[in-house]
C-alpha positions as CSV (number, residue, x, y, z in Angstrom):
1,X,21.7,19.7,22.2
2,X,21.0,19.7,18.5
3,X,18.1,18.7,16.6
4,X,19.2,15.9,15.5
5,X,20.9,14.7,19.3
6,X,17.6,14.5,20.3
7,X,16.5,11.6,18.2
8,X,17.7,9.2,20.9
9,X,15.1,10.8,23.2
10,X,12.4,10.7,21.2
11,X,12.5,7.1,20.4
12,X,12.8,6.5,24.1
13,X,9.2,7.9,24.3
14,X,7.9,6.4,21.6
15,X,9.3,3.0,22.7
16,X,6.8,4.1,26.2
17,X,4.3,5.5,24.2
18,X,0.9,3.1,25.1
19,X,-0.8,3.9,21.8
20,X,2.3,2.9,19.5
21,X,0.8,-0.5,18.4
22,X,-2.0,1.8,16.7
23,X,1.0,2.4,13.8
24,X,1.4,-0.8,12.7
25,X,-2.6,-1.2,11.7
26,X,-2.4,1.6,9.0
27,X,-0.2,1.6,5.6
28,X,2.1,4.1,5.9
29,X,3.7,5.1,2.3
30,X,7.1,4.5,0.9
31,X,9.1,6.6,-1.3
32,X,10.4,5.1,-5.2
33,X,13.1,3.1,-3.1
34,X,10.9,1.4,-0.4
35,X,12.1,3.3,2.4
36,X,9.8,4.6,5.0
37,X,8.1,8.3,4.5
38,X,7.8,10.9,7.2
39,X,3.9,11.1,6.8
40,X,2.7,14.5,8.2
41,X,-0.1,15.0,6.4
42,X,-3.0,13.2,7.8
43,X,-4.7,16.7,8.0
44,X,-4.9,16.6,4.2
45,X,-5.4,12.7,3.8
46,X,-4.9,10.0,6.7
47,X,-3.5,7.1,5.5
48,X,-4.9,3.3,4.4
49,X,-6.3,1.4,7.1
50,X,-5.0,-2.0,7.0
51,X,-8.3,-3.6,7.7
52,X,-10.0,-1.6,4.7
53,X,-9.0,-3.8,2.3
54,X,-10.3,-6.5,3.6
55,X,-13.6,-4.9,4.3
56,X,-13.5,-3.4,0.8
57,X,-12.9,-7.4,-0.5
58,X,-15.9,-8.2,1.2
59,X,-18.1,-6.1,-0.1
60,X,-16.7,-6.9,-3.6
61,X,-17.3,-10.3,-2.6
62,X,-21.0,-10.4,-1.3
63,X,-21.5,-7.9,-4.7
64,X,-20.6,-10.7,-6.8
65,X,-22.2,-13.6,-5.0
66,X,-25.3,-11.7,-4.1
67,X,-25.7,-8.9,-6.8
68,X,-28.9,-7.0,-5.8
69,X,-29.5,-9.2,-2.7
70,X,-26.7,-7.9,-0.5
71,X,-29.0,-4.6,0.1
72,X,-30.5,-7.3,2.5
73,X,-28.3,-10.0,2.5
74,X,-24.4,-8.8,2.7
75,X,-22.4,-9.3,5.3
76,X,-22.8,-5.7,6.5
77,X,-26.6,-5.5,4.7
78,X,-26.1,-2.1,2.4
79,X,-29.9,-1.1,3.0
80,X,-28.7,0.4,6.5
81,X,-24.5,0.5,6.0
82,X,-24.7,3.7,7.3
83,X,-25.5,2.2,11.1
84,X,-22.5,0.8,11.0
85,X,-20.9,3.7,11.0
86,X,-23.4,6.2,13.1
87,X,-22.4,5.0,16.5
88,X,-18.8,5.6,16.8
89,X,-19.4,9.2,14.5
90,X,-21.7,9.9,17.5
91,X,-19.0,9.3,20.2
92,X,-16.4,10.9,18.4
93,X,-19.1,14.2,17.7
94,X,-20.4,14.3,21.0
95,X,-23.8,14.1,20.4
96,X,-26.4,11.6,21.2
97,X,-28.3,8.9,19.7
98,X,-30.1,9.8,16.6
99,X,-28.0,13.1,16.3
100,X,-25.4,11.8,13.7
101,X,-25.5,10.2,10.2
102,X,-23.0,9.6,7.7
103,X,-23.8,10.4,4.3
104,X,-22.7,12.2,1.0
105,X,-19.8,15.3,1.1
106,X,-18.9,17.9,3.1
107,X,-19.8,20.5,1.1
108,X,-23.3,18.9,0.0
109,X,-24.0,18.0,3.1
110,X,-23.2,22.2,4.3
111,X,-25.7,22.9,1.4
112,X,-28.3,20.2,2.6
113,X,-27.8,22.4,6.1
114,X,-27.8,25.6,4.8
115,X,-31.3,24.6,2.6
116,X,-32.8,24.1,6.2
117,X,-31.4,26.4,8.8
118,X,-30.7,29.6,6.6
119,X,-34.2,31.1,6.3
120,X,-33.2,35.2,5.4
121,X,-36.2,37.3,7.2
122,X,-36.6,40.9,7.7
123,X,-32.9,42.1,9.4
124,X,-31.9,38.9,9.9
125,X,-30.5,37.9,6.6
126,X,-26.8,37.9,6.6
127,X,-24.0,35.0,7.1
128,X,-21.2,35.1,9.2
129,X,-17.9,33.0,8.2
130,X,-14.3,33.7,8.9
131,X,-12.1,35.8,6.6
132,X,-9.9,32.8,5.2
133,X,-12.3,30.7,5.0
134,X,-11.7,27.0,3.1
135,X,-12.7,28.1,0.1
136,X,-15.6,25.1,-0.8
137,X,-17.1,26.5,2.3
138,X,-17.3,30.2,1.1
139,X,-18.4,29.2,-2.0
140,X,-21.6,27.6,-0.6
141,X,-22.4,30.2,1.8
142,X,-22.1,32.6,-1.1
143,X,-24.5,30.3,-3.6
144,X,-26.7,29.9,-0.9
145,X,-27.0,33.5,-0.2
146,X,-27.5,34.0,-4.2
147,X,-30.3,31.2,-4.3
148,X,-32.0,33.5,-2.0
149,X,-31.9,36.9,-4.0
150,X,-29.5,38.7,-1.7
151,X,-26.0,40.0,-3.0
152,X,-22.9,37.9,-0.9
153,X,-21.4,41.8,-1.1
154,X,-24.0,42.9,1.8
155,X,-25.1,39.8,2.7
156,X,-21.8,37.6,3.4
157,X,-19.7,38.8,6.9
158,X,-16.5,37.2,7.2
159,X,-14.7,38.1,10.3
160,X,-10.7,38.6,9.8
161,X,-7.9,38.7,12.6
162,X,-6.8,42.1,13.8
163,X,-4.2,44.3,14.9
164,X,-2.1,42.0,12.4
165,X,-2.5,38.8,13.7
166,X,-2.9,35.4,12.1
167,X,-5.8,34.6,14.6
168,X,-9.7,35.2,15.8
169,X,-10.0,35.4,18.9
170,X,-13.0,34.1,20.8
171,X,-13.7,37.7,22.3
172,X,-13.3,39.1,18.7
173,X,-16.6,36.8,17.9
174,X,-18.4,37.3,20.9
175,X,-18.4,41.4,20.4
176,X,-19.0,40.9,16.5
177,X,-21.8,38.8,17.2
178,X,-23.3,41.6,20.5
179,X,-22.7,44.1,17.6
180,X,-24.4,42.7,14.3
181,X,-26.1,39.9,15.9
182,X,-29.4,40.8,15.3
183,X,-28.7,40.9,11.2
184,X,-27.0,37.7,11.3
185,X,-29.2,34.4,10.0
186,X,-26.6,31.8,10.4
187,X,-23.0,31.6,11.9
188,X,-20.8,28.8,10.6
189,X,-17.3,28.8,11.8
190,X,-14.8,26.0,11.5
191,X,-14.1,23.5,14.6
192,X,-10.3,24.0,13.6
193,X,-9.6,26.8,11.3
194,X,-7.7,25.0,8.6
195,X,-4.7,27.3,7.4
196,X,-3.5,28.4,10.7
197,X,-4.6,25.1,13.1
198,X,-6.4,27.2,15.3
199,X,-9.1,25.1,17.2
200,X,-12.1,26.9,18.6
201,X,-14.1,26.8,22.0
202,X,-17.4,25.5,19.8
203,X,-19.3,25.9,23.7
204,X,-18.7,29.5,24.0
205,X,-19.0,30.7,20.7
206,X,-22.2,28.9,20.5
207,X,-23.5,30.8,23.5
208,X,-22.7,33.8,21.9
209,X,-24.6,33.2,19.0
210,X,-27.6,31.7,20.9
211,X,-27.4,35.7,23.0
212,X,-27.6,36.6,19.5
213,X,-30.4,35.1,18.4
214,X,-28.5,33.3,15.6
215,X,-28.3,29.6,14.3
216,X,-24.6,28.1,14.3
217,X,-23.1,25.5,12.7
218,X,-19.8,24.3,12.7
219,X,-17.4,22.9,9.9
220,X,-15.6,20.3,11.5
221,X,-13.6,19.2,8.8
222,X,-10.0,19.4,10.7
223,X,-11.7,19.0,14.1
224,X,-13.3,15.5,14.1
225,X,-11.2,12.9,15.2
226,X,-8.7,15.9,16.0
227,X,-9.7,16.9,19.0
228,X,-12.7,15.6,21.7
229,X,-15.7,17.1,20.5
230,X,-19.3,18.1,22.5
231,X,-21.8,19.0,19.8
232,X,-24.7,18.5,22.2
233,X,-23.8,19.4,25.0
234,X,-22.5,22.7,22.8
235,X,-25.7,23.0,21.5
236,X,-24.5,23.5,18.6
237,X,-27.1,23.8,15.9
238,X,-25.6,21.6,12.9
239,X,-22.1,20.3,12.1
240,X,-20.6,18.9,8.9
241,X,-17.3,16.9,8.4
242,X,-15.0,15.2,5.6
243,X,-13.6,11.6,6.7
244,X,-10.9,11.5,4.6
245,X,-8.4,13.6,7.2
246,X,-8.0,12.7,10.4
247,X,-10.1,9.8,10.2
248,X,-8.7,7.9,7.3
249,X,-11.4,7.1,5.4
250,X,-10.0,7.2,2.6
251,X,-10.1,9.7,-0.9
252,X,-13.7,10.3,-1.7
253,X,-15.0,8.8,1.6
254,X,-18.4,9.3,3.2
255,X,-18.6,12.7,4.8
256,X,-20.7,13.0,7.9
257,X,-22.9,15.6,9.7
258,X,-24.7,16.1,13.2
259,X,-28.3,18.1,13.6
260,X,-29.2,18.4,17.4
261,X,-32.1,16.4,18.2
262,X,-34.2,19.5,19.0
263,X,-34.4,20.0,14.8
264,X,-33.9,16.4,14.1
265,X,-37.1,15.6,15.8
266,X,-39.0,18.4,13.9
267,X,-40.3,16.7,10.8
268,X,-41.7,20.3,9.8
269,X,-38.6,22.0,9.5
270,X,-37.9,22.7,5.4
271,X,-35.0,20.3,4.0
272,X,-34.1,19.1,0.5
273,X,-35.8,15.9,0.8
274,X,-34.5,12.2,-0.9
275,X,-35.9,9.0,-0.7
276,X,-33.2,7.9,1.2
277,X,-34.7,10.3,4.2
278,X,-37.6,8.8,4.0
279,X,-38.4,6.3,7.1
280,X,-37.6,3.5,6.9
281,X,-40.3,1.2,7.5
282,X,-42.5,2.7,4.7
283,X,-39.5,3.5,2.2
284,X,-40.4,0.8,0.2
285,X,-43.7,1.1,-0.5
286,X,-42.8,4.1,-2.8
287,X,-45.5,6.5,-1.5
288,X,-44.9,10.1,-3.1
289,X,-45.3,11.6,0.2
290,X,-42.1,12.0,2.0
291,X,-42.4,10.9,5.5
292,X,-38.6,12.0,7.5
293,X,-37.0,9.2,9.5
294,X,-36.7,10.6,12.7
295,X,-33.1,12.3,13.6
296,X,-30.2,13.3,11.3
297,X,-31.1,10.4,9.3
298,X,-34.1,12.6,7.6
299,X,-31.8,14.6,6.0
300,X,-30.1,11.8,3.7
301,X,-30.8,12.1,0.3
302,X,-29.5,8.9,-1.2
303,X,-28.6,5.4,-0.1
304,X,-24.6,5.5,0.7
305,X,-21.6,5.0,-1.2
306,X,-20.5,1.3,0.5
307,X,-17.1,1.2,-1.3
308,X,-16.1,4.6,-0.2
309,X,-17.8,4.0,2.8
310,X,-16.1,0.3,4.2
311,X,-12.8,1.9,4.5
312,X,-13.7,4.4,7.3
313,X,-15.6,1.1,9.6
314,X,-11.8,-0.1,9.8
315,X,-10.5,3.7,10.6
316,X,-13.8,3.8,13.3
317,X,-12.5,0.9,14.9
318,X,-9.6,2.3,15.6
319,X,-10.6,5.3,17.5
320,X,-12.8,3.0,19.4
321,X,-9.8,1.0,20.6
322,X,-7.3,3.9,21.2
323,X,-10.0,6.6,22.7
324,X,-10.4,10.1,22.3
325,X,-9.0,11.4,25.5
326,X,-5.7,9.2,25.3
327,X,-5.5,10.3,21.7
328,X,-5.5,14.2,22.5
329,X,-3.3,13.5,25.4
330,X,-0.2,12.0,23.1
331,X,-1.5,15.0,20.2
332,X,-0.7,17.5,22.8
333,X,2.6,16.0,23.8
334,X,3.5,15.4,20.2
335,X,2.9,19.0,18.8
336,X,4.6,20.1,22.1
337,X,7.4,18.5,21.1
338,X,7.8,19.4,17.8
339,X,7.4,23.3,19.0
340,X,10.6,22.8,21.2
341,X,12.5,21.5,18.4
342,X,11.4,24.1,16.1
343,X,12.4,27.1,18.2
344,X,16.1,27.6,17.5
345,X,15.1,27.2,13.8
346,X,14.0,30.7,11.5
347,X,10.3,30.0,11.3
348,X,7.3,32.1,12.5
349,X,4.5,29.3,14.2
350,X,0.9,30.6,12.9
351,X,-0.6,28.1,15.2
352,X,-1.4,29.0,19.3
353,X,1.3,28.3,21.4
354,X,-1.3,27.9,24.1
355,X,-1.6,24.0,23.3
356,X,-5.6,23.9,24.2
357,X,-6.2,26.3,21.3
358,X,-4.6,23.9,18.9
359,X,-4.7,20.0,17.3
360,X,-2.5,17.7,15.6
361,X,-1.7,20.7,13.5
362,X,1.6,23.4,13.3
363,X,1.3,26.1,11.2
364,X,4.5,27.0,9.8
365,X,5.5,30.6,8.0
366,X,8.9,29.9,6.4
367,X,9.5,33.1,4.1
368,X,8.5,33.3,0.8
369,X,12.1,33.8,-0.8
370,X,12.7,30.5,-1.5
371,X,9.5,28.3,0.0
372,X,9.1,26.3,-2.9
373,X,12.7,24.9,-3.2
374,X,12.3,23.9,0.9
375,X,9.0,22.5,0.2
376,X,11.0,20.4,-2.6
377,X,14.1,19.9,-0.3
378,X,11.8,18.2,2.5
379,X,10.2,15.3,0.0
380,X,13.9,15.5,-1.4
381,X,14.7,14.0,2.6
382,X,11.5,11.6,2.6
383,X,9.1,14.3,4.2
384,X,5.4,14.6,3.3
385,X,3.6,18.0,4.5
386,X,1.8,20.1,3.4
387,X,2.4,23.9,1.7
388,X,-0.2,27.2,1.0
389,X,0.9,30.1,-0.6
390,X,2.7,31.9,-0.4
391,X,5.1,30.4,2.5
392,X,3.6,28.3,5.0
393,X,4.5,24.8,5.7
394,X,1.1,22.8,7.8
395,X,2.7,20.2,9.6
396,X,0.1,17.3,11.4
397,X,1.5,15.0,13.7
398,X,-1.5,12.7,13.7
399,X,-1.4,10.4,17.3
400,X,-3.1,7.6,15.7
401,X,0.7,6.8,13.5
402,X,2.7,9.2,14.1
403,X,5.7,8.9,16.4
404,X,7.4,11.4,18.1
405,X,11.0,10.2,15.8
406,X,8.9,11.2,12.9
407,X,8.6,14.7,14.4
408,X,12.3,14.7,15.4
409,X,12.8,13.7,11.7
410,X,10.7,16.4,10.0
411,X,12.8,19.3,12.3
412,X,16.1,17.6,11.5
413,X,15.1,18.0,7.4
414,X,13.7,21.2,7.9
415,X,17.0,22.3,9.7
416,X,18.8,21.4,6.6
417,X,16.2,22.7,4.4
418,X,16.2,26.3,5.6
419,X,20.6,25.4,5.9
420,X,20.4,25.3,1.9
421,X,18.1,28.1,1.3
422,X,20.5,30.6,2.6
């Protein structure tokens, strides 16, 4: 049966599908004419909760009505809008109270972790990162190294995939870390590695690193609200994330980031300190000592961004409704499904096959002849992806909106696509 046969099928699952009412509370975007997009791209940006606006309103609102008063006052009080976002970040981390707080960026928020946790000593001074890695996170591990006085040349390991493959394996980082574990300060590797889609067993490797010796964090940037997470029970050291991908927050949106209660109960342990870390019962007296609230929370630095924040309360109550585990179950089916498709068509997958070593995400080499004019040949048909030089296509079904006729779609126009280029 051809691609395109197949659509009747799909929407026959969708139309059984128990989490397809979850599409109609986001905005989903339109092309010039009005008609619906294929939106595949949630890995990059998810798209406009339709509560947001709303929530963005009121906060607008209790601005203008209260003006310096809503820190205390508001609707959702601004002094502590970051609880209102801590608990559900906490089930969708896997850690436990006190383990989680949302605040600032990604990247600061790696820097704020790499301030306390990389502490270069005798042999131990080195950082290990995949080869490939997003580049704001090489480019932090690499000032950080710097703001210590060591050279990023001897100092920075980045681990690459071998015998010509697109992937690390877990046994490739077990035996780097039994050899050169004993130089290595700090291991941050990515909960999904972002080019190829390639999700990570975070448990194992952080055994590995603990046999080491070595503190590991994780960048979980395309992994939270991706895939079921386990920080604690991991024991992961640290973990950082963006909120703007997979859950929706929005552009510019709060990032996030876990410290296992084992640190975030040591007050002693070096940190860039703000007020906003300070605890909170004697914040206000404005004492020039710095006193950490107890938990992640110590490590804020400033109060939070509310309008960039409100958006992801809406996203948060989402997941809360839908679940993790019935999330990953329809990701799994819907990236499934797409692979079929996609295998009488001339593309090379990056991403595992084996679907428990994957996310929402397919990785997509398409050639690098003509990549460009089938990257502009897809929006041409109402497709939004995403494309890395020099030639692959990242393709995210995201279970939250995405239906498994928006998959069928995508293969149909990327049939027809790879039809013109030849």
């Amino acid at each position: 049966m051809s691609i395109e046969g197949r659509l009747e099928e799909a929407r026959a699952r969708d139309a059984a599908d128990p989490l397809a009412g979850l599409r109609e509370r986001f905005v989903l975007p339109r092309g010039p004419r009005g008609d619906p997009l294929v939106y595949l791209a949630g890995h990059s940006l998810g798209p406009l909760p339709r509560a947001a606006e709303q929530l963005i309103a009121q906060e607008l609102e209790d601005w203008g009505g209260l003006a310096v008063l809503g820190h205390e006052r508001a609707r959702r009080p601004w002094i502590r809008y970051h609880e209102f976002l801590n608990d559900e970040l906490e089930r969708l981390a896997g850690a436990r109270a006190g383990e989680v707080v949302a605040m600032n960026s990604l990247t600061v928020n790696l820097h704020l972790m790499l301030a306390s946790f990389y502490r270069p000593s005798g042999r131990r001074t080195k950082i290990l990162i995949e080869s490939g890695a997003f580049p704001s996170d090489r480019h932090a591990v690499v000032s950080q190294i710097a703001w210590h006085g060591h050279d990023a040349a001897s100092e920075l390991l980045e681990l690459a995939p071998q015998d010509g493959s697109d992937l690390v394996t877990e046994s490739a980082i077990e035996a780097t870390l039994e050899r050169r574990g004993a130089e290595i300060a700090v291991m941050l590797w990515p909960g999904v590695q972002y080019l190829t889609g390639q999700a990570f067993d975070l448990t194992r490797i952080t055994r590995a690193a603990r046999r080491a010796g070595c503190i590991v964090g994780f960048d979980l940037a395309h992994a939270i609200g991706n895939l079921p997470l386990a920080l604690h029970a991991a024991d992961a050291d640290f973990a950082v994330w963006c909120s703007y991908k997979y859950l929706n927050g929005g552009p510019g949106a709060i990032g996030g980031c876990f410290v296992h209660e084992r640190h975030a109960a040591h007050g002693a342990l070096p940190r860039l300190a703000g007020w906003w870390g300070h605890e909170p019962a004697t914040r206000f007296r404005m004492r020039p000592e710095h006193r950490p609230s107890p938990g992640a929370e110590g490590w804020q630095v400033s109060n939070p961004p509310i309008l960039s924040s409100a958006p992801l309360i809406a996203s948060l109550e989402i997941f809360r409704a839908a679940g993790m585990e019935r999330l990953r179950a329809k990701s799994v089916a819907l990236t499934g499904y797409l692979e079929e498709l996609l295998a009488a068509l001339p593309v090379t997958l990056l991403t595992p096959r084996d679907r428990t070593a994957r996310g929402a995400q397919l990785s997509l080499r398409i050639g690098t002849a003509a990549a460009p004019q089938v990257l502009a040949r897809l929006e041409a048909q109402g497709v939004v992806c995403d494309f890395r030089e020099p030639d692959v296509l990242r393709v995210a079904p995201a279970p939250l909106y995405n239906r498994f006729e928006d998959v069928t779609l995508f293969a149909c126009a990327l049939e027809r696509a790879l039809g013109e280029r030849r």
